[in-house]
C-alpha positions in Angstrom: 31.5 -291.3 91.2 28.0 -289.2 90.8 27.2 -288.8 87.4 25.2 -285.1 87.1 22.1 -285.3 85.9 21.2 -282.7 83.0 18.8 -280.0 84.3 16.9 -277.9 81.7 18.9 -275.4 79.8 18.9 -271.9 81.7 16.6 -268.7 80.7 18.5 -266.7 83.1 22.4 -266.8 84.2 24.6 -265.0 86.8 27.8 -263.8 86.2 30.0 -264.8 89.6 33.7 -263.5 90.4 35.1 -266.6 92.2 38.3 -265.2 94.4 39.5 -269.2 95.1 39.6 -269.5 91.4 40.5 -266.2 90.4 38.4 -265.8 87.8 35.2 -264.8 86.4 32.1 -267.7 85.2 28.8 -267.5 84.4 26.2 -270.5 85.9 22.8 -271.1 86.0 20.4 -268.3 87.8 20.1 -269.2 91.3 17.4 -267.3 92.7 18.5 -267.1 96.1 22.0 -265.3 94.7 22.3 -261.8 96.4 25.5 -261.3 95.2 25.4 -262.0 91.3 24.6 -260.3 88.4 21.9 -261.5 86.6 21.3 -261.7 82.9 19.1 -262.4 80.1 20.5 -265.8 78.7 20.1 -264.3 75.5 22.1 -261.5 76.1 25.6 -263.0 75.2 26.7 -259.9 74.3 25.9 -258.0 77.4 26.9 -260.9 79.4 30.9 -261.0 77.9 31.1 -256.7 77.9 30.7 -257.3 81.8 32.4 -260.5 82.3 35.5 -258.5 80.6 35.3 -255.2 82.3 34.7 -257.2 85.5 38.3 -259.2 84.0 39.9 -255.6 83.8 38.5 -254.2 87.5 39.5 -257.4 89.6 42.7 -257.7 87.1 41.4 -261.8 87.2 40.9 -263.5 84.1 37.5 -264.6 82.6 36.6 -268.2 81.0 36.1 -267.7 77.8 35.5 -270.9 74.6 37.0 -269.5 71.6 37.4 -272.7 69.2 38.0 -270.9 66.2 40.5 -267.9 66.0 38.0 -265.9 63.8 35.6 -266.1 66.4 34.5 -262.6 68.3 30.8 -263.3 68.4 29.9 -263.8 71.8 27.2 -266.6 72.2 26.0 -268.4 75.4 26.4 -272.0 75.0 25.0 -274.9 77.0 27.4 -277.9 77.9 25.9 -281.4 76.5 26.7 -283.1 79.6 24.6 -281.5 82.3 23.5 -277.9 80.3 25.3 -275.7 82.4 25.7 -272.7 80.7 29.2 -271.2 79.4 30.3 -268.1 76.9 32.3 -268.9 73.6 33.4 -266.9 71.3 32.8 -267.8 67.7 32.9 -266.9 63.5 29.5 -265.0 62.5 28.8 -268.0 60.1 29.2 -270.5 62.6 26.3 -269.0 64.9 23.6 -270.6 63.8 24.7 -273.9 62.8 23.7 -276.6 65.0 26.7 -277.5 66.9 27.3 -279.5 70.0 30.0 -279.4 72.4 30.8 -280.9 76.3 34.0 -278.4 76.7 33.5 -277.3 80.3 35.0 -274.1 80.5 34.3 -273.2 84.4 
């Protein structure tokens, strides 16, 4: 078993259709991707408008963390265990509290 080792949190991140899993992530900017779209890490909401209409287009489902049913804020979130990147879905009031999480949602 390899454990991953945590790289530094992402600035950038690409949205990728993946046809085996028939869905729609986001993962770390890879510069040497041709064939992603690339986004401002900050831009969570620009980042979930696409990954939906994408959704609609390819008729595939998207990834998307929604702990709390009262959550449509998209944020980008970073996974504790190894910082790869992933969009959730929460409350306006729970945006900026500090809040860690290792669900891996792609």
């Amino acid at each position: 078993m390899t454990m991953n080792q945590k790289q530094p949190r992402a600035t950038h991140v690409n949205v990728y259709f993946r046809p085996k899993a028939k869905d729609i992530s986001i993962q770390p900017h890879d510069e040497q991707s041709k064939t992603a779209t690339a986004f401002d890490v900050n831009d969570a909401k620009g980042i979930y408008d696409f990954m939906v209409q994408k959704a609609k287009e390819l008729k595939t489902k998207v990834h998307i963390y929604q702990p709390d049913p009262k959550g449509t804020t998209p944020v980008v979130k970073f996974n504790a265990i190894d910082n790869r990147p992933y969009m959730a879905l929460l409350p306006d009031e729970d945006i900026n509290k500090a809040k860690r999480t290792t669900k891996v949602v792609f």
